[in-house]
N, C-alpha and C positions, 0 to 999 in steps of 0.2 A: 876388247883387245886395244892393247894403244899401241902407238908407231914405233916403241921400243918395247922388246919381250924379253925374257930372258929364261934360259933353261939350264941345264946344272953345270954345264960347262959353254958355253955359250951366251953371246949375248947378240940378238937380231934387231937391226933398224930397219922399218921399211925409209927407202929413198923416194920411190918413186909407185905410185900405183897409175894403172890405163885401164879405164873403163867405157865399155860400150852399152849403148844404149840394145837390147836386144832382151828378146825372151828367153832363148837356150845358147847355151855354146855351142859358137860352130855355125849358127844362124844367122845371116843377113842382119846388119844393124845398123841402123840411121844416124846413129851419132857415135862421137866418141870422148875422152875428156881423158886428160894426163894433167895427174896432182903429183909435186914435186913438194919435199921440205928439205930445207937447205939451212943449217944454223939455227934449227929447231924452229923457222914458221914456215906455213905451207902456204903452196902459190896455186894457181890455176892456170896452168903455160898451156892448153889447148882446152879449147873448148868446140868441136865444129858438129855441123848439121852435116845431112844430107841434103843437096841442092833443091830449092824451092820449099826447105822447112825451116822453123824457126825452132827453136825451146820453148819451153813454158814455165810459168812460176811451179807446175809439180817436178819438173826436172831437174829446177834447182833446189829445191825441198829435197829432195833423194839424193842431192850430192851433199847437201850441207848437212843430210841427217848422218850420209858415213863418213863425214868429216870428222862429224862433234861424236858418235858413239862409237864407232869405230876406231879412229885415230886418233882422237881426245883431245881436240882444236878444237878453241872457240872462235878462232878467226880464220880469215883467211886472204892472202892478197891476189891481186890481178893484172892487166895492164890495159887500157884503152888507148886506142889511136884516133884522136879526134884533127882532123885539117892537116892528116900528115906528123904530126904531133904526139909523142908515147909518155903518155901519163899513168902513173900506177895506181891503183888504189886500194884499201884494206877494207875487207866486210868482217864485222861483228856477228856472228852465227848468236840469233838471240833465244 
């Protein structure tokens, strides 16, 4: 599926997906992440833990794999705040 579908009268963009880090719906989940596309590239406007955890490189493997097969992004931007400072940056899903 990619981020525009279309059916016989209809045509669907997703804008926006919110995904939690969890095993079932409905269950307690440690993280969360909100992916937006806007003008056709997608961003990563949330990315948060639960206090005293971090992410891991498989967490971001699992977001960059339903980026690319899912929503059919090969890239994707982001924004870091370094010294008070909001720098954005682009990752290449390789």
């Amino acid at each position: 599926m990619k981020h525009i579908t279309a059916s016989e009268n209809w045509l669907f963009e997703i804008k926006e997906v919110r995904a939690m880090r969890t095993k079932s719906y409905g269950a307690p989940y440690s993280a969360i992440v909100r992916l937006i596309i806007v003008n056709g590239e997608l961003s990563i406007d949330g990315l948060m833990f639960k206090e005293n955890e971090a992410g891991t490189i498989a967490d971001m493997r699992e977001i960059e794999n339903f980026i690319t097969k899912t929503l059919g992004f090969n890239e994707y931007s982001y924004d870091r705040y370094k010294n008070g400072e909001k720098t954005k940056k682009k990752k290449v899903i390789k």
